[in-house]
N, C-alpha and C positions, 0 to 999 in steps of 0.2 A: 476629548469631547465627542467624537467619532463617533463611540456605541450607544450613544444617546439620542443621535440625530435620526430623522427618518427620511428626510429629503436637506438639501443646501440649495438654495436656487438663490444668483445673482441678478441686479438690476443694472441695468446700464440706461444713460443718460444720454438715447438715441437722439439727433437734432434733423426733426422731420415737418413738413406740412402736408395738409391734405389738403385737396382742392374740391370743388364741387359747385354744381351749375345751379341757381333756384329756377323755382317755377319759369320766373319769365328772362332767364337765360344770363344771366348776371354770373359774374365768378364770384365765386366765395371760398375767403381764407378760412376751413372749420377750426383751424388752432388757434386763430387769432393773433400768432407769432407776429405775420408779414402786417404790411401796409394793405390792410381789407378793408370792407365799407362798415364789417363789425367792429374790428379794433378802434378804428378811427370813431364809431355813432358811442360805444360805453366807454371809452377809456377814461373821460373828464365824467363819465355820469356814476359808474358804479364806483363804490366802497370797495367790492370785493367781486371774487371771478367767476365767473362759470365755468365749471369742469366739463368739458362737452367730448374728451379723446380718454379712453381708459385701456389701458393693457390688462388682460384676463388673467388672471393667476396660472400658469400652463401647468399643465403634466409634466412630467419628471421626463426630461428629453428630448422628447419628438416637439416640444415648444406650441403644442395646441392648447386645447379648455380642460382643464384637472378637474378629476371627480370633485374635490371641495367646494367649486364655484358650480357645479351643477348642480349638487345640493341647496345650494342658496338659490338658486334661479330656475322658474319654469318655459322651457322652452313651449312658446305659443303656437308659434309657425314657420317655416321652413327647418333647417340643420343647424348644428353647431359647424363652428370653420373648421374644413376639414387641409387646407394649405393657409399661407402667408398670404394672399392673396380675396380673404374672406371675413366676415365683419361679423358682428352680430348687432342691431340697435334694441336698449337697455330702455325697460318700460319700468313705472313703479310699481310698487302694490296694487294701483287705482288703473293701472294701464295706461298712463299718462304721460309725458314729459313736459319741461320746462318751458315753457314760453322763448324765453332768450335763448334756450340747446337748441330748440326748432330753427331759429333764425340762422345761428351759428350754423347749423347742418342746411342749410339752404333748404327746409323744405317750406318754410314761408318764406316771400321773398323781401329782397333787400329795403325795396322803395319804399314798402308798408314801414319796416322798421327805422328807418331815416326820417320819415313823415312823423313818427310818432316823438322821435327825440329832439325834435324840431316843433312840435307842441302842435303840429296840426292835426284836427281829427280827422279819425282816419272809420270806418264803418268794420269796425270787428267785431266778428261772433263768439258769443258767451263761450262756447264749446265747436272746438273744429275736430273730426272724426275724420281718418282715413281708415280705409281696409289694409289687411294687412298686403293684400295684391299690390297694393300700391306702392307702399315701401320697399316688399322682396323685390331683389334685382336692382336696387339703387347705386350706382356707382361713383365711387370718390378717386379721386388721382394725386399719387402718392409722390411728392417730391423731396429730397432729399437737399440739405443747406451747400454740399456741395454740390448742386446742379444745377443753382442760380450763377455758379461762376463761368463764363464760357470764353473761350480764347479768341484773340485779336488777330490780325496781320502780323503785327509787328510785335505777338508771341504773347502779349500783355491777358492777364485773367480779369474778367470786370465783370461786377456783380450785374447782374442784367433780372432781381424781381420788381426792377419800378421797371424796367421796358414790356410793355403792356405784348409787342412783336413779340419778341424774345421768348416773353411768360408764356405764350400760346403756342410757342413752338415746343419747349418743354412737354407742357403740358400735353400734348399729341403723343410722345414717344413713352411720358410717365405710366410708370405702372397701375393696374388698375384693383381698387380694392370696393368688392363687390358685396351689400348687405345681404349674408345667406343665409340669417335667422333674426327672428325677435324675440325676444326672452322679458322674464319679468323676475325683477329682484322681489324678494323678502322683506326686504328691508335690512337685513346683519350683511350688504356691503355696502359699502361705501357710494355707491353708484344714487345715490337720493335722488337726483337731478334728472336722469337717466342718461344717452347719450350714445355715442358710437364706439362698443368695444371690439380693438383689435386682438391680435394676439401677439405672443411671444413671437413667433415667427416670422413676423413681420418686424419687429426691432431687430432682429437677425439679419434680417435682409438691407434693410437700411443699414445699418452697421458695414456691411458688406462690400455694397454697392458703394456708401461712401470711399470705405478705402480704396476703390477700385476705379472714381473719378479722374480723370484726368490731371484737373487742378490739384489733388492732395497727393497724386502720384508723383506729381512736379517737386510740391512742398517739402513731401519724404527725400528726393532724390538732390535736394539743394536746402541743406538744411543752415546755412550760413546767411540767403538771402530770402524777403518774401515775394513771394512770386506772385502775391496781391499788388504790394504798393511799389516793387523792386528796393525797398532801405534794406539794409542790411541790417541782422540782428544784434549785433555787438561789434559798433565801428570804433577799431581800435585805435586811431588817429584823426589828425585834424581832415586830412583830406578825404578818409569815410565817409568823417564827421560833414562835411560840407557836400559832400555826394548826396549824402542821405537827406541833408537839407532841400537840395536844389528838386531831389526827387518828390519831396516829400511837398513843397511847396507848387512845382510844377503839375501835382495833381487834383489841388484844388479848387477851385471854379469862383468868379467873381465874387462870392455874399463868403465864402469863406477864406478869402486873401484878404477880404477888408476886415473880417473879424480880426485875423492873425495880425494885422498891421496892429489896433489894441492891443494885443497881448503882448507884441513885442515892446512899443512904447511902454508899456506898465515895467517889462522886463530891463528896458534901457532906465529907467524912471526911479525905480521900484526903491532902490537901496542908496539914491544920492540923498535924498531929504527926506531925514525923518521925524515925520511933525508931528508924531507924538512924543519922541523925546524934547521937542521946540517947547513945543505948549506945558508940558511939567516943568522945566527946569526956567523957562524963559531965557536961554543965553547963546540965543541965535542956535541957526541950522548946524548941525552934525552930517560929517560924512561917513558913507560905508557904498562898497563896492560891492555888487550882483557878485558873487562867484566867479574867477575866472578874468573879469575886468581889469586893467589899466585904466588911470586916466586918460594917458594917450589913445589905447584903442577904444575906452566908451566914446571919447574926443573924435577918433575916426568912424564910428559906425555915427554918427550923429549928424557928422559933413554928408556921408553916404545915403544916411538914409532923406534925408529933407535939406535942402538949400534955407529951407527957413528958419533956422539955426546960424545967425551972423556972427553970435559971436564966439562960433567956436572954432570959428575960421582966424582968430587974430592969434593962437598958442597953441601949446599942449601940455599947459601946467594946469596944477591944481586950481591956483588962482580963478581960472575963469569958469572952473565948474558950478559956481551957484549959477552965475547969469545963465550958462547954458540951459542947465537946468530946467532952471524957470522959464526960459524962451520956449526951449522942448516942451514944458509941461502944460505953456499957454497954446502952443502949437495943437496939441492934440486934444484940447477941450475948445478952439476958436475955428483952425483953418479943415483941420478933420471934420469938423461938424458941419462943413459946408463943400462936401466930395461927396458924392456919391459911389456906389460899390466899385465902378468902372474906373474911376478915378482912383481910387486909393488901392485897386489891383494895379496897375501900372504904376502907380508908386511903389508898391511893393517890386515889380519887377522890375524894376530901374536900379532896389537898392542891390536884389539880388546880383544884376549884371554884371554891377561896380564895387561888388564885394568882393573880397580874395576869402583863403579857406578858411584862413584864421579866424574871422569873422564871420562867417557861416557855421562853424564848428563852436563858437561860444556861445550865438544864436541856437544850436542845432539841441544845448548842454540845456541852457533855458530855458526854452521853450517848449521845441518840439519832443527832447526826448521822453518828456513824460507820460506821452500818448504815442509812443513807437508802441505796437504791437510786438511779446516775443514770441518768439516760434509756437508755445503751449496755448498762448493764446489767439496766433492763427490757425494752429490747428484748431481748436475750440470754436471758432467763428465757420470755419467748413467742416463742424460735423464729425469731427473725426471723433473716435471710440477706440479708449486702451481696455483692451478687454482682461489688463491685467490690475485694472483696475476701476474695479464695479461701483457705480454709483451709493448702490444698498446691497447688502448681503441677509436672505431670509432663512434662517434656520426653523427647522420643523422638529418638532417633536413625537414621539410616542404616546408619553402619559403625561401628566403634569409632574409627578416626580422627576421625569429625567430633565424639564424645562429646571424646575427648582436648581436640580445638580448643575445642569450648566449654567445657570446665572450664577452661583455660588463658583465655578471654576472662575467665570470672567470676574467678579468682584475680586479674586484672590491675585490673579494676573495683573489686576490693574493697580492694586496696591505697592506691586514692588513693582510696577513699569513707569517707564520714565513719563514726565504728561503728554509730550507729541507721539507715546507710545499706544496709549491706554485705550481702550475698544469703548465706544460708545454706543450703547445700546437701548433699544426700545422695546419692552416687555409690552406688547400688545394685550394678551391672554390676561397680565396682571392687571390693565391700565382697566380694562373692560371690569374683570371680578373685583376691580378694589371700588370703581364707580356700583354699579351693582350692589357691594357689600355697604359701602356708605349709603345709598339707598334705603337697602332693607333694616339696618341699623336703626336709621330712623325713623322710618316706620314702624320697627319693633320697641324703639322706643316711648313712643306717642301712645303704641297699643298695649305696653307696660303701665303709661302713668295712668293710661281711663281704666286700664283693669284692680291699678292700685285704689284707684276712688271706688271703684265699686267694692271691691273686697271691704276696704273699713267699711262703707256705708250699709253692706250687708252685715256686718258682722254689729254693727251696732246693732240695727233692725232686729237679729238675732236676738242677741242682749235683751233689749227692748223686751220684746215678744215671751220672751223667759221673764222676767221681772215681772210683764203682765200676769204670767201663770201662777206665780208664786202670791202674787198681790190679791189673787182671787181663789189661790187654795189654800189657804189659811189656815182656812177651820181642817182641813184633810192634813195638813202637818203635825195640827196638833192633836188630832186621833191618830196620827202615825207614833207620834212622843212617847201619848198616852198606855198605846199598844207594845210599848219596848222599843223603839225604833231609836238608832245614837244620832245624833247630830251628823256624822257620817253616811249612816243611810242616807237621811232625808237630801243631802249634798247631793249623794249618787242618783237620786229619784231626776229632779233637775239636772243633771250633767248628761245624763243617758239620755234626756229628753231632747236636749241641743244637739249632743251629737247625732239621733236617729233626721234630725230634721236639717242638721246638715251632711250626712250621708244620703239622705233621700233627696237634696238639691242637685248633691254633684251626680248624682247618678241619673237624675232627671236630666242634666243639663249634658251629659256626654250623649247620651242617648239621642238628645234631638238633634246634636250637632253632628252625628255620626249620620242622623236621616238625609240633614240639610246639604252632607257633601254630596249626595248625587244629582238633585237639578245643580249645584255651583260646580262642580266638573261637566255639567253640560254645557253651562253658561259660556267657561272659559274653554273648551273644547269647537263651541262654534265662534265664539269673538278673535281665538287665538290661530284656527284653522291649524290645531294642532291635538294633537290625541295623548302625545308622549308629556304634556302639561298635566299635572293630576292635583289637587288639593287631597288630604287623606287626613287621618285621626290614627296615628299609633296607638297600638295596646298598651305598649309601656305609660306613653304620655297621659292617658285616657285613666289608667288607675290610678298615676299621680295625682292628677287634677281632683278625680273623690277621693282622695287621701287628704290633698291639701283644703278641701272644703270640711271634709268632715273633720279635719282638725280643728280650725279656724272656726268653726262653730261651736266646738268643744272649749276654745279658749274664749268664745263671745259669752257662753252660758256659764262661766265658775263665778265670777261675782254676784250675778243674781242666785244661785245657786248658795253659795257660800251665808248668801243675806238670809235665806229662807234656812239654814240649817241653824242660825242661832237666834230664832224665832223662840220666843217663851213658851212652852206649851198649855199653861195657864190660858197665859192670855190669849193665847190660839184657839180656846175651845170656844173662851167667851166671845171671841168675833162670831158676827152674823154675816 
């Protein structure tokens, strides 16, 4: 596929935020990722997102702005980015942006937009104008997902973007990404909304910097435990198993130890009575055991975990697990409902204390492991980027033939590759020319059927118009007769007459449309602000069109024609 290509350029799935101050000195999340005052005012109100951060399509390399997107866009005022370190903000056609981008980019500030999603009115102007002085030189500060994690005393990594301290201290050291152009799209990118576009070089450097964190330097270098929460990735026994429990529980905070007490009751609970096999069959409760359970040891987590459980204290047979059951099950819809978070954390850590491994590792099977983090997806939560594998891959082409040839290699690859093998791909260029084509299809065919109505309805008119001639030359047929003339002739007199009068239409009718194209190339020349748009009248097209009239005139006028050649000539003379 090699000699086809003209550039290959990879995407990667940079994990970045930007930061930025409004008017009246508020922070603002522009990505809307973190916990900001934008994510938090549209999350429950919009359907759908506003795209307010774009990456530029780069140059082949040096990872700046590629002639393709300059093309699409007119730079206004100041430069294109000339490092990682430089922005451009993205105007529309109208020089405009979004109302909600504005906000997102802090240049209106936060309270107005809070006030308004909160239904109070708020005194806004139809049209707010800045100069472009005002924008150039704007600066954003660039934080990377590993740089929310900052190390402890006691060695521990903890996310620190709800610590407001914390955030402010970052923020000081953060890189600075400086608006050093405004541009205005065309409209043919994607940028509709407008917004703050970076470059390539700046996902480079994020990518970078992430590897280069502290915390993912850790992660890399201890690849068996995480150095987020300390569980280990894949505890290969009970006493991991119970490690990773006590860790795992040890770092949760009141409103989430009382949640887990739920989940664990549901988990002790879950598989003794099942009452939907009760209610079908009617013949009493059915047992089945959680995974991993004994009678004896659900019997022992159940002393363990609540005193309020009497009667699982009299055995450790089967026998007493309905009552227990049920004691448990009233337990945690009766005496739970009346603790608070504080209360049912010390219950939890009560049972924790006077648990052994065994029962923290069937607990650990349960519950927790399903929400262990594995290493790909702690990497993933700090940012990190395998650069051997690119989010998206953009191939470029030459012409549209060598696109064709390559879509036609990957269709043939994919046939004989296995399904987790198979390349899946997005034909942009086709998605575009097949909307387009289904477009003009349409339109050429609406402009097919009115041309269809008019062709019959001239051609009648024709007809018509011939029949009148005939109806009124009568007496000249029958001194045509008279003078020698065969039925033939007289055919030809009328046939020549239709076609000189639909030879004179279409040659009428190419001619004015051939005038009409130069104000409509003017029209669309200033509507389109484009020159290389031309409507035009081919030579070729232009004969066909008085070929196809002055046939179709020729085929209107043979029945009247044909009537007036077997005219009597008699009775031709005697008409008046």
């Amino acid at each position: 596929m090699r000699p086809f290509l003209s550039d290959v350029r990879y995407g990667y799935d940079a994990r970045f935020d930007i930061y930025t101050y409004d008017p009246q000195g508020e922070l603002v999340n522009t990505s809307g990722s973190a916990r900001s005052s934008m994510s938090s005012a549209f999350a429950s109100l919009l359907p759908f997102s506003v795209s307010t951060l774009h990456e530029l399509t780069p140059a082949s390399g040096d990872g700046l702005v590629g002639d393709a997107l300059k093309e699409t866009h007119t730079l206004l005022a100041g430069h294109w980015p000339e490092n990682a370190g430089e922005a451009v903000l993205i105007l529309d056609g109208r020089n405009e942006i979004c109302d909600m981008v504005l906000y997102q980019l802090g240049i209106l500030p936060q309270q107005e937009l809070r006030s308004l999603t909160q239904g109070e009115k708020v005194p806004v102007e139809s049209a707010r104008k800045w100069s472009y002085g005002e924008l150039l030189g704007r600066e954003f500060l660039v934080l990377t997902y590993s740089d929310y994690f900052l190390q402890n005393e006691q060695g521990e990594f903890l996310d620190k973007r709800d610590d407001r301290a914390s955030l402010n201290g970052l923020l000081e050291k953060a890189p600075r990404l400086t608006v050093s152009g405004i541009v205005r799209s065309d409209g043919r990118a994607d940028f509709s909304n407008g917004g703050l576009g970076y470059t390539r070089a700046l996902t480079d450097l994020v990518i970078k910097r992430t590897l280069a964190s502290p915390v993912v330097t850790a992660q890399l270098q201890d690849t068996n435990n995480s150095v987020l929460s300390g569980l280990a990735f894949s505890p290969s026994d009970a006493r991991d198993k119970a490690h990773n429990a006590r860790q795992y529980l040890a770092g949760l905070d009141e409103k989430g130890k009382a949640e887990f007490v739920y989940q664990a009751l549901r988990f002790f609970t879950g598989g003794l009575m099942d009452e939907e096999q009760t209610e079908n069959t009617g013949k009493g409760s059915s047992f089945s055991f959680p995974r991993g359970l004994s009678p004896g040891s659900l019997l022992a987590m159940m002393r363990a975990f609540s005193s309020a459980v009497n009667e699982a204290r009299s055995g450790d047979g089967a026998e007493n697990l309905e009552s227990s059951a049920a004691a448990l099950s009233g337990f945690s819809q009766d005496a739970l409902a009346r603790m608070d978070d504080a209360q049912l954390a010390g219950l939890l850590d009560r049972f924790v204390s006077s648990a052994d491994d065994a029962m923290l590792a069937i607990l650990y099977d349960g519950v927790i492991a399903e929400d262990a983090a594995t290493l790909d997806e702690t990497l993933d939560a700090l940012g990190v980027v395998d650069l051997d594998m690119p989010s998206s891959i953009s191939l470029y082409f030459v012409s549209f033939e060598d696109k064709e040839k390559a879509a036609l290699l990957i269709s043939e690859y994919n046939r004989t590759a296995a399904e987790g093998d198979r390349i899946v791909y997005t034909d942009y260029v086709a998605l575009l020319i097949s909307s387009v084509t289904t477009i003009i299809n349409v339109i050429s065919y609406v402009l097919i059927a009115f041309v269809a109505v008019s062709l019959v309805v001239s051609s009648i008119m024709i007809g018509i118009i011939t029949y009148i001639s005939v109806l009124e030359r009568v007496k000249e047929i029958g001194i045509l007769r008279a003078l020698g003339a065969s039925k033939k002739d007289v055919k030809r007199v009328f046939t020549a007459e239709a076609f000189i009068i639909g030879l004179a239409a279409g040659l009428l009718g190419v001619t004015i449309s051939a005038l009409l194209i130069i104000p409509i190339n003017s029209i669309i020349h200033h509507l389109a602000n484009e020159t290389d748009i031309n409507a035009i009248l081919p030579l070729g097209g232009a004969l066909a069109l008085v070929g196809i009239s002055a046939l179709l005139s020729l085929l209107a006028g043979f029945l009247p024609a044909r009537f007036a050649a077997k005219k009597d000539p008699v009775e031709a003379l005697r008409t008046e």
